[in-house]
C-alpha positions as CSV (number, residue, x, y, z in Angstrom):
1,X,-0.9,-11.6,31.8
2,X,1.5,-10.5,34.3
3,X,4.4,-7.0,33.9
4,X,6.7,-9.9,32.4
5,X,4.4,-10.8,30.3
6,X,4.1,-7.4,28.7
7,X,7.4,-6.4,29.2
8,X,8.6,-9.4,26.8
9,X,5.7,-8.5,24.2
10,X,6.8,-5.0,24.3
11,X,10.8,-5.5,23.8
12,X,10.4,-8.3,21.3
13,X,8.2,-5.7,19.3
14,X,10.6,-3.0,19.8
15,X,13.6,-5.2,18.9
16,X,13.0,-7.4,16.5
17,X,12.0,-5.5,13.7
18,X,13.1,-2.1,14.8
19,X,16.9,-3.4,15.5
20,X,17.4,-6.2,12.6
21,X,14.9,-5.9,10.2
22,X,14.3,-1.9,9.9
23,X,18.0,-0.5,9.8
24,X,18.8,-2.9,6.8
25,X,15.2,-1.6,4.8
26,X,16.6,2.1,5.4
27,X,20.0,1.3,4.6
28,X,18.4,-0.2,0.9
29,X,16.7,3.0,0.5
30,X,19.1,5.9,1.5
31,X,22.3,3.6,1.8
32,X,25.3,5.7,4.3
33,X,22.6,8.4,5.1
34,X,21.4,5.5,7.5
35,X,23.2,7.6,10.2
36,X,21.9,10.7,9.8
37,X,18.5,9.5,8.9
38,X,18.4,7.8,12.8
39,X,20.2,11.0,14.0
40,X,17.4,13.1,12.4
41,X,14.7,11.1,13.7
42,X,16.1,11.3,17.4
43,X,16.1,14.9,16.9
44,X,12.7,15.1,16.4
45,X,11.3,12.7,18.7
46,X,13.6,14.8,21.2
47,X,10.4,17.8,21.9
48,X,7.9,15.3,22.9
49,X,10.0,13.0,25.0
50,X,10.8,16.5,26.7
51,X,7.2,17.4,26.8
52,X,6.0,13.9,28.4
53,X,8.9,14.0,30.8
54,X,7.7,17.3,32.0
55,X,4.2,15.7,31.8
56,X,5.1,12.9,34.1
57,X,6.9,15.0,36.7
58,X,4.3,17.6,37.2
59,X,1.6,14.5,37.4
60,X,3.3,11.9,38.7
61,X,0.5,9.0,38.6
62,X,0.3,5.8,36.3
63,X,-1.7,6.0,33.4
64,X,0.7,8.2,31.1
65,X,-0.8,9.5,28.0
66,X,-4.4,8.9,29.4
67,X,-4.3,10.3,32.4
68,X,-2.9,13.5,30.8
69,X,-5.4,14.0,28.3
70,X,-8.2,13.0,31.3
71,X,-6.9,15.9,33.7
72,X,-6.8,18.4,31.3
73,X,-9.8,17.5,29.0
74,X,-11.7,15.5,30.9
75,X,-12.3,11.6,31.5
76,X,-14.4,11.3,27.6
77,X,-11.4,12.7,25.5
78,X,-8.9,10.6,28.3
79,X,-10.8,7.2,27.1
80,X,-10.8,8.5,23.1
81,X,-7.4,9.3,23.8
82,X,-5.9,6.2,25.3
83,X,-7.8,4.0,23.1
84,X,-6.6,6.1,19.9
85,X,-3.0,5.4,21.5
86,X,-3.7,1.6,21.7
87,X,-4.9,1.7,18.1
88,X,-1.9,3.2,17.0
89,X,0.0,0.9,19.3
90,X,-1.7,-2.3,17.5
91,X,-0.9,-1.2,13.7
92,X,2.7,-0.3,14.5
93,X,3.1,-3.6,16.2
94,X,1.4,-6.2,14.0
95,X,0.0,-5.0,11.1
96,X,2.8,-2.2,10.0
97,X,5.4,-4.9,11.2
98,X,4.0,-7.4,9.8
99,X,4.1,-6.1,6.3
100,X,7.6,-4.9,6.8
101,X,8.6,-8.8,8.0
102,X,7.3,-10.1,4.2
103,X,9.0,-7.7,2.7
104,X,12.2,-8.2,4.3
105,X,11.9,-11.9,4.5
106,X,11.8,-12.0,0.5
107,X,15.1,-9.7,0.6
108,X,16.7,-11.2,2.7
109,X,16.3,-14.8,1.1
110,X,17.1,-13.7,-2.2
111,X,20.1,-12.1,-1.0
112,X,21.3,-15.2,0.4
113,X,19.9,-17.9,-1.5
114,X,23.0,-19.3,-4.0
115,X,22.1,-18.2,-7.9
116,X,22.3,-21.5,-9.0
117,X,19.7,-22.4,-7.4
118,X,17.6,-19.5,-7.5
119,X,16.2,-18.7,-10.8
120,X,14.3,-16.2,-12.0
121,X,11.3,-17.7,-10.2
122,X,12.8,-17.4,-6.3
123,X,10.7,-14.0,-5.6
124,X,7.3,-16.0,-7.5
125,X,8.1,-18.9,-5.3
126,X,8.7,-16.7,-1.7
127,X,5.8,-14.9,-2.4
128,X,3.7,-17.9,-3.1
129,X,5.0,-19.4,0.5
130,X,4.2,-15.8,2.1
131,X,0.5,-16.5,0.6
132,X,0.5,-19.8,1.9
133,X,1.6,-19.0,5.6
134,X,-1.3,-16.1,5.6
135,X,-3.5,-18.4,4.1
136,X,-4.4,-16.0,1.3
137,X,-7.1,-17.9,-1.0
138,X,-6.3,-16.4,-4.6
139,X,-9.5,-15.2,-6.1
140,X,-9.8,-13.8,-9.9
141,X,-9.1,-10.7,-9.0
142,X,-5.6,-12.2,-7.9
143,X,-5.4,-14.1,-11.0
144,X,-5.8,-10.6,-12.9
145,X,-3.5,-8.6,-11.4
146,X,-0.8,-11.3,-12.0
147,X,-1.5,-11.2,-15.5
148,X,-2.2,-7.4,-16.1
149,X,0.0,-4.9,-17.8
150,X,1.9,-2.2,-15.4
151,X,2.2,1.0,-16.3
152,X,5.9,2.1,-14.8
153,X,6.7,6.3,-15.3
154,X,8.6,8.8,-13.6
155,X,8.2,11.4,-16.2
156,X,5.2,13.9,-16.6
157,X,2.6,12.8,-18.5
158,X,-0.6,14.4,-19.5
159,X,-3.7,12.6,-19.0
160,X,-4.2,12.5,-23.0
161,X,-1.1,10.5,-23.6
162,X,-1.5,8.5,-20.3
163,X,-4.9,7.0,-21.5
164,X,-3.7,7.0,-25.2
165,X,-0.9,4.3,-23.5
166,X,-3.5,2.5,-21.2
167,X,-6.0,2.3,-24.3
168,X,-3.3,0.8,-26.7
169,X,-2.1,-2.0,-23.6
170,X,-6.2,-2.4,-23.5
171,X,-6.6,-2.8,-26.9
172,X,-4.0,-5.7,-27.5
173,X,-5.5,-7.5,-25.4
174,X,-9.4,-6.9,-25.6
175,X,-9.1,-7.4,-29.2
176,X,-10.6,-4.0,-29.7
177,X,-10.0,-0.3,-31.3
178,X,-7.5,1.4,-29.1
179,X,-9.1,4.5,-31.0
180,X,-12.4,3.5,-29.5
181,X,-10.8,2.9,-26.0
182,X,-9.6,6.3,-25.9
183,X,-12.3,8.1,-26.9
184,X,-14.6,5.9,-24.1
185,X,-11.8,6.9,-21.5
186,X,-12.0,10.7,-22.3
187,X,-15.8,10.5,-22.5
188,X,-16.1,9.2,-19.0
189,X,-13.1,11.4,-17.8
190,X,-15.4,14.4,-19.0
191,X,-18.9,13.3,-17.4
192,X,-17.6,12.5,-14.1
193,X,-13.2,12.6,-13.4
194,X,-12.2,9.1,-12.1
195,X,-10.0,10.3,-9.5
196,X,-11.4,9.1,-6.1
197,X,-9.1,10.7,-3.9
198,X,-5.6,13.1,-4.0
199,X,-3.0,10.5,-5.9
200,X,-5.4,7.4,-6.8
201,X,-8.1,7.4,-9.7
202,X,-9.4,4.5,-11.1
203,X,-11.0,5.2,-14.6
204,X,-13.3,2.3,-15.6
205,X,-15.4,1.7,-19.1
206,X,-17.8,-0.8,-20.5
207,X,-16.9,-2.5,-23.8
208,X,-18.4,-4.1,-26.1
209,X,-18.8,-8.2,-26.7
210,X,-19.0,-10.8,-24.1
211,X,-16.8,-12.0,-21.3
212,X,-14.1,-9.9,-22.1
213,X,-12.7,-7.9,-18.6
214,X,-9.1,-6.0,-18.3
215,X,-6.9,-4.4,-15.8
216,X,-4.3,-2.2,-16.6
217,X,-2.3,-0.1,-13.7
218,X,-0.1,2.6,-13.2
219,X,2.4,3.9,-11.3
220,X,3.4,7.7,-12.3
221,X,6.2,9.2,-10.0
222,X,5.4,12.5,-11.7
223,X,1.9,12.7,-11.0
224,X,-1.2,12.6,-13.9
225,X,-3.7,16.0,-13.5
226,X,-7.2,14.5,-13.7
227,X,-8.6,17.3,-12.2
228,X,-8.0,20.9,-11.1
229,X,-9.8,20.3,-7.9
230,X,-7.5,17.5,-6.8
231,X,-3.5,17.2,-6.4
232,X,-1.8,14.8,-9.3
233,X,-2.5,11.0,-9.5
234,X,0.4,8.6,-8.6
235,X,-1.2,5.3,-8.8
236,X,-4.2,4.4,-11.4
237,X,-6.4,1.2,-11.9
238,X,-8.2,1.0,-15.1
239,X,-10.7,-1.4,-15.6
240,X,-12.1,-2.4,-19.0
241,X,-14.9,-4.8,-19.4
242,X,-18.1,-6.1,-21.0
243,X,-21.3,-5.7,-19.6
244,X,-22.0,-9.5,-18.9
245,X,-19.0,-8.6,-16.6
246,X,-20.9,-6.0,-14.6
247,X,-21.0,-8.3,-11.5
248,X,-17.0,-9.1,-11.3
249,X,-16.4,-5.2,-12.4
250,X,-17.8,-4.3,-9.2
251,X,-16.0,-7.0,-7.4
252,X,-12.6,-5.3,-8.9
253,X,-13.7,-1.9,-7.9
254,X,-13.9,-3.4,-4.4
255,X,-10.9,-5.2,-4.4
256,X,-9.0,-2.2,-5.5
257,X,-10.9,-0.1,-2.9
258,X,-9.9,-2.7,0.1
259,X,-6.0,-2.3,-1.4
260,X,-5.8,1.6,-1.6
261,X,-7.5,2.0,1.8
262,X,-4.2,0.6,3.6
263,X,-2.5,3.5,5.6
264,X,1.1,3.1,4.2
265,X,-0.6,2.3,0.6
266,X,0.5,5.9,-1.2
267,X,4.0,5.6,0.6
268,X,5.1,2.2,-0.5
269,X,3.9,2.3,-3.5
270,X,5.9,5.4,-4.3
271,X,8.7,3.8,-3.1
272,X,8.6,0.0,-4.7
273,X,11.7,-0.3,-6.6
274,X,10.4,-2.4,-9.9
275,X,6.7,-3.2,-11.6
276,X,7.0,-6.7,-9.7
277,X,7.0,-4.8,-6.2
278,X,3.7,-2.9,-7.6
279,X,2.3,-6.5,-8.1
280,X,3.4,-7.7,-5.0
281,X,1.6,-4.7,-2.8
282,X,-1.7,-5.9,-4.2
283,X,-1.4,-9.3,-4.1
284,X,-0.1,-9.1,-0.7
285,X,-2.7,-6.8,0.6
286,X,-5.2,-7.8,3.4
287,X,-8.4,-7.8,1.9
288,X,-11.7,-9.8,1.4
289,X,-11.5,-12.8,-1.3
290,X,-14.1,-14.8,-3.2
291,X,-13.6,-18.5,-2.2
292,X,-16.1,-19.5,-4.8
């Protein structure tokens, strides 16, 4: 691979998505601020472009970032260093982008696609394409999050009336007590709190009867105390099954684990407009799926 080579990787990186895919997903979310939002990023950036120009001139030798770090820290933290920068380097230019091209590409299409032709049905559909091209193999776990109920709040809610709603959603559809639900929720909440990790908890019960397994989630703007020890919840998975379902519960749990672990997880999820959005940042997530 030659300097033209890279050069063209590089720029079509840098300008593709950063000139006419990025400035139209800001412009969505803060509308005219677009300006000043640009203006205050180049502001920022401003103090370590200054410190790497001062950098470069005082050690003027390829290698940038690496061969800083090596000089003063020596040549282990230089190769930790450089390959940290090339990791970075790698999620910014496929993965982040990546994600940020689906988004955009369902849109943009639905901003251009004529209504008469569109239907209620054009995001399903783009999705479904988006799946296709990424050859996603739906699993069950898919197949429940398409049908589950989602949980949409920006108000505060206490964690008694956020699992009195879960339980009732639950109950409709288990065929159960939402009394009982509610009382097996706070139970578990009390013997060990479901919340994995500052904003996500993932409350899970067994239920009684057989082949019976149900996922509600939530999305509280507000946040949800579980604990003292931990900040407020923002997103929530509850998981409701029978215990013949033991082996798909822990399939779930791993599913859900895989989805929460992406970096920009918290942040779009916080910032997905509708309940559809929600869906679509876990069917969309890159994750291991059961082909049997």
């Amino acid at each position: 691979m030659g300097g033209i080579d890279v050069f063209c990787i590089a720029a079509g990186a840098i300008i593709s998505s950063g000139l006419f895919i990025l400035p139209g997903l800001v412009y969505a979310k803060v509308g005219p601020a677009v300006i000043l939002a640009y203006i205050l990023a180049g502001v920022l950036v401003l103090p370590a472009l200054f410190a790497k120009t001062e950098l470069a001139t005082a050690m003027p030798r390829a290698g940038g970032s690496y061969f800083f770090i090596e000089r003063s820290m020596g040549s282990a933290a230089g190769t930790i260093g450089g390959f940290i920068l090339l990791s970075i380097l790698w999620h910014k230019i496929y993965v982040r982008g990546k994600a940020i091209r689906k988004a955009a590409l369902i849109h943009i299409v639905e901003r251009v696609t004529a209504k008469e032709i569109a239907g209620d049905s054009l995001g399903a559909e783009l999705r479904k394409m988006l799946r296709e091209r990424d050859e996603i193999v739906e699993d069950r776990f898919d197949r429940l999050v398409k049908e589950c109920e989602i949980i949409d709040t920006g108000k505060p809610t206490t964690l008694i009336d956020f699992f009195t709603i879960a339980a009732e959603k639950l109950a409709k559809r288990l065929n159960t007590d939402a009394r009982q639900l509610l009382d097996s929720f706070i139970a578990r909440e009390k013997d060990t709190t479901t919340a994995i990790r500052p904003g996500l908890a993932i409350p899970h019960i067994t239920v009684d009867g057989e082949h019976k397994f149900e996922l509600v989630v939530a999305r509280c703007e507000a946040g949800i105390n579980f604990t003292q020890d931990l900040p407020p919840v923002y997103a929530a998975f509850i998981l409701a099954g029978s215990c013949d379902e033991r082996n798909f519960h822990l399939r779930a749990l791993s599913a859900i684990a895989q989805i929460t672990q992406d970096v920009d997880f918290d942040k779009n999820w916080l910032r997905a407009k509708n309940i559809e959005e929600l869906r679509d940042i876990m069917l969309l997530a890159r994750r291991h799926r059961e082909t049997v």
